[in-house]
C-alpha positions in Angstrom: 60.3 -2.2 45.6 62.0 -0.2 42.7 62.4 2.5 45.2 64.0 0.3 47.6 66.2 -0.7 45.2 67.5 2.7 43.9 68.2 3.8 47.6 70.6 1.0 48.3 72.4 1.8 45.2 73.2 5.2 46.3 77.1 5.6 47.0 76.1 8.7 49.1 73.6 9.3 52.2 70.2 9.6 50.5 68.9 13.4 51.4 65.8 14.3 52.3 64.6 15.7 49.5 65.2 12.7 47.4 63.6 10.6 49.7 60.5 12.8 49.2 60.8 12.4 45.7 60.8 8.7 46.4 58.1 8.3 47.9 56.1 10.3 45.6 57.4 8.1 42.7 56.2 5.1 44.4 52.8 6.6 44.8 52.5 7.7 41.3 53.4 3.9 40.4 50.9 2.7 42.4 48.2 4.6 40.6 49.4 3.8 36.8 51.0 7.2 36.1 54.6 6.4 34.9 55.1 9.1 32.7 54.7 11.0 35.7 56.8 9.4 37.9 59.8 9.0 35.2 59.7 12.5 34.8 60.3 13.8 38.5 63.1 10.9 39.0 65.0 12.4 35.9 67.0 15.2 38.3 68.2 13.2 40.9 69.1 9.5 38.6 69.6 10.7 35.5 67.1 7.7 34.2 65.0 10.6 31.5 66.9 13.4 29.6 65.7 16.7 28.9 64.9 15.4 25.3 63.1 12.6 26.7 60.8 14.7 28.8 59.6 17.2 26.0 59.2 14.4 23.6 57.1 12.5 26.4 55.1 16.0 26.9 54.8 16.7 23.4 53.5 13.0 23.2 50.9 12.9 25.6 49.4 16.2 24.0 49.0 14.8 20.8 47.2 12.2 22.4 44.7 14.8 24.0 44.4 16.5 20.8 43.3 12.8 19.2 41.0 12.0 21.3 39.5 15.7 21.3 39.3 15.2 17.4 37.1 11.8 18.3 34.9 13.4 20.4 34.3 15.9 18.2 33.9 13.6 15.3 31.2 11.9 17.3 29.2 14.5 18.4 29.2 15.1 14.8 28.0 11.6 13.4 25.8 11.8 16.4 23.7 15.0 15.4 24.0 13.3 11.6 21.8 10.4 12.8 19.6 12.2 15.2 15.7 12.3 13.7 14.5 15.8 12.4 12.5 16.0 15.6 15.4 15.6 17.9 17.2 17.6 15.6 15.0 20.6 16.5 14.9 20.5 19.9 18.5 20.3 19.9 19.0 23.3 18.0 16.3 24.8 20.4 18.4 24.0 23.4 21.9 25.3 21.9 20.4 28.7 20.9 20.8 29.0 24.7 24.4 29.2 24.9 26.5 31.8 23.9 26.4 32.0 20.3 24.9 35.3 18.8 21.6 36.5 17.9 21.9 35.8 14.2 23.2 32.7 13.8 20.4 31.2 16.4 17.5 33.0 14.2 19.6 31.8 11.4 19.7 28.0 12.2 16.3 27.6 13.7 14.2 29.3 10.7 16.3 26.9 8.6 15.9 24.0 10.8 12.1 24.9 11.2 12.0 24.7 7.4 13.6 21.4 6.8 11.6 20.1 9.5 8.4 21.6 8.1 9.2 20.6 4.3 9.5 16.8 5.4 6.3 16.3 7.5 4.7 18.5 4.5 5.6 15.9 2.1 4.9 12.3 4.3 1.4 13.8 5.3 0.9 14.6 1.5 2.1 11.2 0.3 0.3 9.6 3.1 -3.1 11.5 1.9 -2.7 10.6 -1.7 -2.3 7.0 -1.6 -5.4 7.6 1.0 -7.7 8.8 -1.6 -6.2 6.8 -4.3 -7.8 3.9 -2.0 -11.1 5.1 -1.1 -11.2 5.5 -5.3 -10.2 2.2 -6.3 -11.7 -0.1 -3.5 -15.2 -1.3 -4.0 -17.3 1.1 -1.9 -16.7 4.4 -2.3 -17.6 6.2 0.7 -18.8 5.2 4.1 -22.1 6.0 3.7 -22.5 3.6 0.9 -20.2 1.0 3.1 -22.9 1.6 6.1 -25.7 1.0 3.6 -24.6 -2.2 2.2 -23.7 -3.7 5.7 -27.4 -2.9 6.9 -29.0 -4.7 4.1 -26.6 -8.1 4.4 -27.6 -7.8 8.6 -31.1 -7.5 7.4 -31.1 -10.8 5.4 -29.2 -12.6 7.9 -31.7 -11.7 10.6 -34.5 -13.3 8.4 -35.8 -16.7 10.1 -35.4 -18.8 6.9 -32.1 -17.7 5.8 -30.2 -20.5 8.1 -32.7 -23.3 6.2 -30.5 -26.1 4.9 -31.1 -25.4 1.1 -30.0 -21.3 1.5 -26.7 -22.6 2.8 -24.3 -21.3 -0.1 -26.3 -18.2 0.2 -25.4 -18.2 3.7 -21.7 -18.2 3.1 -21.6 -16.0 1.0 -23.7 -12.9 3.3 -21.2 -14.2 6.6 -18.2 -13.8 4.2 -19.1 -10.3 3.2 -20.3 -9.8 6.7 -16.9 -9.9 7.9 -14.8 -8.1 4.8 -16.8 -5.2 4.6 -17.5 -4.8 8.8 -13.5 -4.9 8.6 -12.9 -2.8 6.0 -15.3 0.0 7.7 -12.9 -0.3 10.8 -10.1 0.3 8.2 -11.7 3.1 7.1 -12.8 4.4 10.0 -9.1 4.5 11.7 -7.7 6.4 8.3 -10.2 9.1 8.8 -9.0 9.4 12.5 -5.1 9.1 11.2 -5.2 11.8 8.7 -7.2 14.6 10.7 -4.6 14.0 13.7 -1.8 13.9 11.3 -3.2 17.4 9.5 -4.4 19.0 13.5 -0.9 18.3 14.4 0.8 19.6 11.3 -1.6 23.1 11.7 -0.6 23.2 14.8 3.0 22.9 15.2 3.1 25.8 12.3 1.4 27.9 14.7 3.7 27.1 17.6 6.7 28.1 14.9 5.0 30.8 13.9 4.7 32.4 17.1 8.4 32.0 17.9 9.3 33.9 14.8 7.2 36.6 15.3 8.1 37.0 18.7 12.0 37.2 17.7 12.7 33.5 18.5 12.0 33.8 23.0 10.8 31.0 23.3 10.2 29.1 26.3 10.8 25.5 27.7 7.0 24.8 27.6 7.0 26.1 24.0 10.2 23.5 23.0 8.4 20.5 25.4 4.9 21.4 23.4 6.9 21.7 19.7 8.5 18.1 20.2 5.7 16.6 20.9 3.4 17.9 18.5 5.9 16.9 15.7 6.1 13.8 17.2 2.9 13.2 17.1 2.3 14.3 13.4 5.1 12.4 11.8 3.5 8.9 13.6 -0.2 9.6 12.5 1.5 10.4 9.1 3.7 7.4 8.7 1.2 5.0 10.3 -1.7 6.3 7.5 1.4 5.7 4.9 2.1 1.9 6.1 -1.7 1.3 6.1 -2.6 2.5 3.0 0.3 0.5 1.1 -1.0 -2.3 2.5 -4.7 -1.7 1.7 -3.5 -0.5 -1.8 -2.1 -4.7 -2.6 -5.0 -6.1 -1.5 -6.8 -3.8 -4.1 -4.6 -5.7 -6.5 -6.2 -9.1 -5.6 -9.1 -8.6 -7.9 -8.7 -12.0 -9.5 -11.9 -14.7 -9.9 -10.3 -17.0 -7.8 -7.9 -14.5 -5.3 -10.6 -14.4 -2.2 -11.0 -18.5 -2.2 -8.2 -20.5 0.2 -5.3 -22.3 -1.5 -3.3 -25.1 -1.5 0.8 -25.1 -1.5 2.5 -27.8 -2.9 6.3 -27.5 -2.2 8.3 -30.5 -4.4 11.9 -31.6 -4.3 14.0 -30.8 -7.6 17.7 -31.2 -8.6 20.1 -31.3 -5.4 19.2 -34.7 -3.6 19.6 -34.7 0.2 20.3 -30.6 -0.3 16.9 -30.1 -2.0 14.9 -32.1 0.7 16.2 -30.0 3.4 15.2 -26.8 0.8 11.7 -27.9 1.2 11.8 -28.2 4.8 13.3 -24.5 5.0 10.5 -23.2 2.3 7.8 -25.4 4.3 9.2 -22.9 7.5 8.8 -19.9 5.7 5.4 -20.1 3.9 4.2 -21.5 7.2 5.9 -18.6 9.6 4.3 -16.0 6.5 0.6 -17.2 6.5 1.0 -16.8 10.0 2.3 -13.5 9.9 -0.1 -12.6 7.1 -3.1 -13.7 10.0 -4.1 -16.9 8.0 -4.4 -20.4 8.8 -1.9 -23.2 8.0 -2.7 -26.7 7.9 -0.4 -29.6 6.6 -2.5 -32.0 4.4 0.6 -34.3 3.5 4.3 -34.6 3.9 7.4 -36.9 2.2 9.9 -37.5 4.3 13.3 -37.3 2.7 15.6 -40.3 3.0 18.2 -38.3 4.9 16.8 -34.8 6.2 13.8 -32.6 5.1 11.0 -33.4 2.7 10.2 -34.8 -0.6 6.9 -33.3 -0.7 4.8 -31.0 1.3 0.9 -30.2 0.7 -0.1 -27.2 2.5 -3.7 -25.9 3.1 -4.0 -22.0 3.7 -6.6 -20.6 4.6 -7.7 -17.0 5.3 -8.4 -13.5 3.2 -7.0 -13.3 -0.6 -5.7 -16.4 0.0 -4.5 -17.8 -3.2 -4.3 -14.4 -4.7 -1.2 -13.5 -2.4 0.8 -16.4 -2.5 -0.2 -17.3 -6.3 2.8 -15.1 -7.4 5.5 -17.7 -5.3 4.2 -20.6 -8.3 7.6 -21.8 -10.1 11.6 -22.8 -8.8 13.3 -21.5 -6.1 17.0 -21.9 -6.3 19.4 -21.7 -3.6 22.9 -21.3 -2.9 25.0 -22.0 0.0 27.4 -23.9 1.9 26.0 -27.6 2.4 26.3 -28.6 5.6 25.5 -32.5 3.7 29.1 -31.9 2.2 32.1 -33.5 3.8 34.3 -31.0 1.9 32.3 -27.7 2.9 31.3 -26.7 -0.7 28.9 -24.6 -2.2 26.0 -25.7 -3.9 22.7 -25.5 -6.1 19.6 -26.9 -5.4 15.9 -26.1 -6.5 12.7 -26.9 -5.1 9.2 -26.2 -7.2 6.0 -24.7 -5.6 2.5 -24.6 -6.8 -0.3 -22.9 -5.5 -3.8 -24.4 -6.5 -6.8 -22.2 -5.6 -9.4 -24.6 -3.5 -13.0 -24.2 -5.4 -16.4 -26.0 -4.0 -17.9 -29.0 -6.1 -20.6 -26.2 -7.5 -17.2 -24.1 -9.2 -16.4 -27.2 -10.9 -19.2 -29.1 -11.0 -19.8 -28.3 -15.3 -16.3 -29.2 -15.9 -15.8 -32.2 -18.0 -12.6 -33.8 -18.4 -12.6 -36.7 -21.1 -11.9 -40.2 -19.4 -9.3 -40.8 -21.6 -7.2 -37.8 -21.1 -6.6 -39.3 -17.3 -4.9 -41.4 -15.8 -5.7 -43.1 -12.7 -4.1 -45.3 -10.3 -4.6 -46.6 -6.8 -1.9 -47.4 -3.9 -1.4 -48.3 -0.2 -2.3 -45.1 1.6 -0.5 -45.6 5.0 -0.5 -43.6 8.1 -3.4 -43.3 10.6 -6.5 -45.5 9.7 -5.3 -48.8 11.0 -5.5 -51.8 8.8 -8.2 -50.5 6.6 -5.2 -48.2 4.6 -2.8 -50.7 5.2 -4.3 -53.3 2.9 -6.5 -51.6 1.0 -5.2 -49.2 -1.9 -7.0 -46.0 -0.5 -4.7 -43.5 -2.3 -5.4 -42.2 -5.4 -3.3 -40.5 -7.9 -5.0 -38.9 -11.3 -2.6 -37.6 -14.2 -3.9 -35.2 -16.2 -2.6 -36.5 -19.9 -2.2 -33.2 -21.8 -0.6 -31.6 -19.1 0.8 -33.7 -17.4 -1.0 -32.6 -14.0 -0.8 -35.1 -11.4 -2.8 -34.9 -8.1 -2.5 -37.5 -5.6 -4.9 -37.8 -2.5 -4.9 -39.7 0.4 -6.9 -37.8 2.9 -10.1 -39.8 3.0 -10.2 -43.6 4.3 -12.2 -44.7 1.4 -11.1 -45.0 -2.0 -14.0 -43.6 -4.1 -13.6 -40.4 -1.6 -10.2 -40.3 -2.4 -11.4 -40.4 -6.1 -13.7 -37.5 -6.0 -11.4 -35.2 -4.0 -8.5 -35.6 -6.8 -10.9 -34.9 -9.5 -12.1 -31.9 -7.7 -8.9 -30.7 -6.8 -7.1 -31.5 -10.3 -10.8 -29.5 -12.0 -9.8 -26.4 -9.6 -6.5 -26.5 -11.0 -6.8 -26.8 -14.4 -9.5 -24.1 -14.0 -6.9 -21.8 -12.4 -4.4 -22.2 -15.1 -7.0 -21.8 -18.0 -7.5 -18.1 -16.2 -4.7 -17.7 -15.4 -3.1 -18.1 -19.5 -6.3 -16.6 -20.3 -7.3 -19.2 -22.1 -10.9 -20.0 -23.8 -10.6 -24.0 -23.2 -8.9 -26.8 -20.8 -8.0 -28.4 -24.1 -5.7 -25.8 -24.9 -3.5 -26.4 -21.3 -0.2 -27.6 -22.2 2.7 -28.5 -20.1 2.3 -26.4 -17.2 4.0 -29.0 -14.6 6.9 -26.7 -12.3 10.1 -28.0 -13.8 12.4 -27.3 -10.5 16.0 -27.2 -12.4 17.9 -24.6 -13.9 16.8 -21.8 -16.0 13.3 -22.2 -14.7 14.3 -20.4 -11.6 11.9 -17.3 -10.3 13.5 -16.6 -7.3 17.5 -16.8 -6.2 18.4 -17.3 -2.5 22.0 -16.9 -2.5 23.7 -17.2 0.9 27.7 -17.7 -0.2 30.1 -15.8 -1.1 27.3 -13.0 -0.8 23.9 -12.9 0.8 21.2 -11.6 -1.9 17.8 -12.9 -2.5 16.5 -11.6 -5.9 13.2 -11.9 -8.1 13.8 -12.5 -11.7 10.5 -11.2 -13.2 10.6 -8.0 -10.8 14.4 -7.7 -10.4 12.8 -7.2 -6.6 16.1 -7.4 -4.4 17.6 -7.6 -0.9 20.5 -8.6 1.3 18.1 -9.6 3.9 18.6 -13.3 3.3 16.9 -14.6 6.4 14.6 -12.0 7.2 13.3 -14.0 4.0 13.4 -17.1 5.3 12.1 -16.2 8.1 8.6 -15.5 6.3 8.0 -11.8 7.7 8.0 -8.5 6.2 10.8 -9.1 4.2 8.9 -11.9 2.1 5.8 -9.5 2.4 7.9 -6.9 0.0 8.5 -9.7 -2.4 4.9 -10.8 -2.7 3.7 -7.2 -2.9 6.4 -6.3 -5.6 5.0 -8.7 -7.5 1.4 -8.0 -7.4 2.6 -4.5 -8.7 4.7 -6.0 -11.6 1.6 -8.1 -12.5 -0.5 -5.2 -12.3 1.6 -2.4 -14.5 1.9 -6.0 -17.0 -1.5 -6.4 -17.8 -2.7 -2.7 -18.2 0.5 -2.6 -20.9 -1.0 -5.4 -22.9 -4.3 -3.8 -22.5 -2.8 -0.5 -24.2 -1.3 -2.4 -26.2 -4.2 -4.3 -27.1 -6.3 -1.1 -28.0 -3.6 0.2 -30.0 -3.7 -2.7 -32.9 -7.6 -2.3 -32.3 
């Protein structure tokens, strides 16, 4: 149409070559290209000057010479981020251009070495913390670990050894049964790790070898084969690494009480509606990381809030180290965040207190005596299923331990003196726990070990506005990872771990420290 419209303006006869140029303009319109187009109208209208052009030439070049710059910049930032593998095999595939002789030797003996120093030191630190294992768990070698599974198959297989008065004895063989035929699997699959990891490594120094010596001709079999033996190396290597880190925290777990199950009590503290809806977001994550840690979660009692979320929540886990793992999480949680219960959008502090309470059989606690006038015991409506039994009778129970102010409150059980007997047991295990755990010589000398969920008594910080951070205060343990927390996963798992460590280098300085005033 613009064409059209320049024609009929013409004083003159249009020629033919401008009606040529016309047509080619309206073509060149069609397809997007102005600059083009504005450019061959300029003799005949007059629309472009000569200045116009060469500023519109020397324009578009500087725009090819930008976007050359980016693409080099990314190819750049894109061999940066490529793995020392890939980073090989590229260098192995350029030396196939046209650059010289030298700087191809040049680049891959330097590559070769980079890439040769690195799997050198993962399968080293892989090894190390392999031995460093086999040394500190409780059987030293696999023949010994063969040995003692023989002789607890031996006394299983014995007719009377399922008789109704061996039947603690009979826990105790089907427990180790299962820990030591797993940790010979564990063992087993390290072996196989490390020799593949150290063939691999042996080999791919031969491969590189041979290209050296045979002034760097190599072959596309020879690149194909030197990928994937490094490839193969550095995930034998870093799978040995992850495995032995995690073997090396259950070596950690060497507590009394760290193999028995547990019990999580999450309570409510300072915050109202905001804390109730904290428990329900810590009750997620301790369930989601039992799960993840392969244990089993069951909910033994629950609060509802008034609004949203939970007053209380009892949690029964179950499963390896049990109460050794999540005995570390045992104090006030604090978060921070935007409350969604807040008509003006503000941030806000709440806390929530967890206690973990290792779960003990009536022969643990059975010579445990607690003076009858150091508790306090009281009786209530239970509620809930049971039907009119619970509903008029005061099932519940509730024991307060005086001195400490321990309070355990049970309503599991239909009767009342079941009730009764289950607190006692349960309030016994835990005042055993904390007697260990203070290292203390008496349950007379517990005093006032109740989580106070408020501030100051805070062990962990979830902080969600203005910045995301969640932070340890006895490890100084830290990450940005907010909800890979909260999600209960490996991000929690670091937490927990760092922790064990702390607890770990803590007690071996007050042993030195110990030995020194001796």
């Amino acid at each position: 149409k613009r064409s059209r419209r320049s024609i009929s303006r013409c004083r003159h006869r249009p020629s033919a070559s401008f009606l040529a140029t016309s047509l080619t303009l309206t073509l060149l319109m069609a397809n997007g290209m102005i600059s083009g187009a504005m450019a061959l109208l300029s003799p005949h209208d007059g629309s472009m000057k000569n200045n116009d052009i060469i500023h519109q030439r020397k324009f578009n070049n500087e725009n090819r010479f930008s976007s050359y710059q980016r693409l080099v910049s990314l190819n750049v930032a894109e061999q940066q981020s490529l793995s020392p593998r890939q980073t090989m095999v590229t260098k192995l595939h350029a030396s196939k251009s046209g650059t010289s002789n030298n700087e191809r030797e040049s680049s891959k003996s330097m590559n070769s070495v980079i890439d040769l120093t690195a799997l050198r030191k993962l399968f080293s630190q892989a090894s190390i913390l392999h031995d460093k294992n086999l040394v500190s768990s409780s059987i030293f070698s696999p023949n010994q670990l063969q040995s003692r599974l023989t002789d607890l198959e031996t006394e299983s297989s014995d007719p009377t050894f399922w008789d109704a008065s061996n039947s603690k004895r009979n826990n105790e063989v089907i427990s180790d049964l299962a820990r030591y035929g797993k940790l010979k699997q564990e063992m087993e699959l390290w072996s196989k790790l490390r020799m593949d990891a150290a063939g691999a490594l042996e080999l791919l120094e031969e491969l590189l070898s041979d290209i050296n010596n045979n002034n760097n001709d190599e072959s596309d079999d020879d690149e194909e084969m030197i990928s994937l033996t490094m490839e193969e190396c550095e995930t034998c290597a870093n799978q040995l690494f992850e495995l032995s880190q995690k073997y090396e925290l259950t070596t950690l777990l060497s507590g009394p009480y760290d193999s028995v199950a547990c019990r999580l009590v999450l309570t409510a503290g300072a915050g109202g509606t905001e804390a109730c809806d904290w428990v329900s977001m810590l009750y997620r994550m301790y369930s989601r990381h039992a799960s993840y840690m392969d244990m089993k979660v069951t909910t033994l009692e629950d609060s509802a809030g008034d609004v949203v979320g939970y007053k209380s929540v009892e949690l029964l886990v179950e499963g390896p180290n049990a109460y050794g793992w999540f005995k570390g999480e045992k104090g006030a949680h604090r978060l921070v965040r935007l409350s969604p219960f807040n008509a003006n959008n503000k941030r806000q502090t709440t806390f929530a207190g967890v206690d973990v309470i290792p779960v003990l059989e009536e022969e643990e606690v059975k010579d445990i005596d607690i003076p009858e006038k150091e508790l306090e015991i009281s009786t209530m409506r239970s509620g809930g299923a049971g039907g009119q039994n619970v509903n008029k009778v005061e099932t519940a129970v509730r024991i307060k331990h005086l001195p400490s102010g321990i309070a355990v409150k049970c309503t599991q059980e239909r009767s009342q003196m079941l009730n009764k007997q289950l607190a006692l047991r349960r309030l016994k295990a835990q005042l055993l726990a904390i007697a260990q755990e203070q290292q203390l010589q008496s349950l007379n000398d517990i005093r006032g070990d109740v989580v106070e969920a408020s501030w100051g008594a805070q062990i962990r910080n979830y902080v969600m506005q203005p910045y995301k951070m969640v932070k340890d205060t006895r490890t100084s343990w830290e990450t940005s990872d907010v909800d890979g927390v909260l999600d209960g996963g490996e991000a929690l798992e670091g937490f927990i771990g760092a922790w064990l460590q702390w607890l770990r280098a803590k007690e071996e300085k007050e042993k030195e420290d110990l030995e020194l005033e001796v």
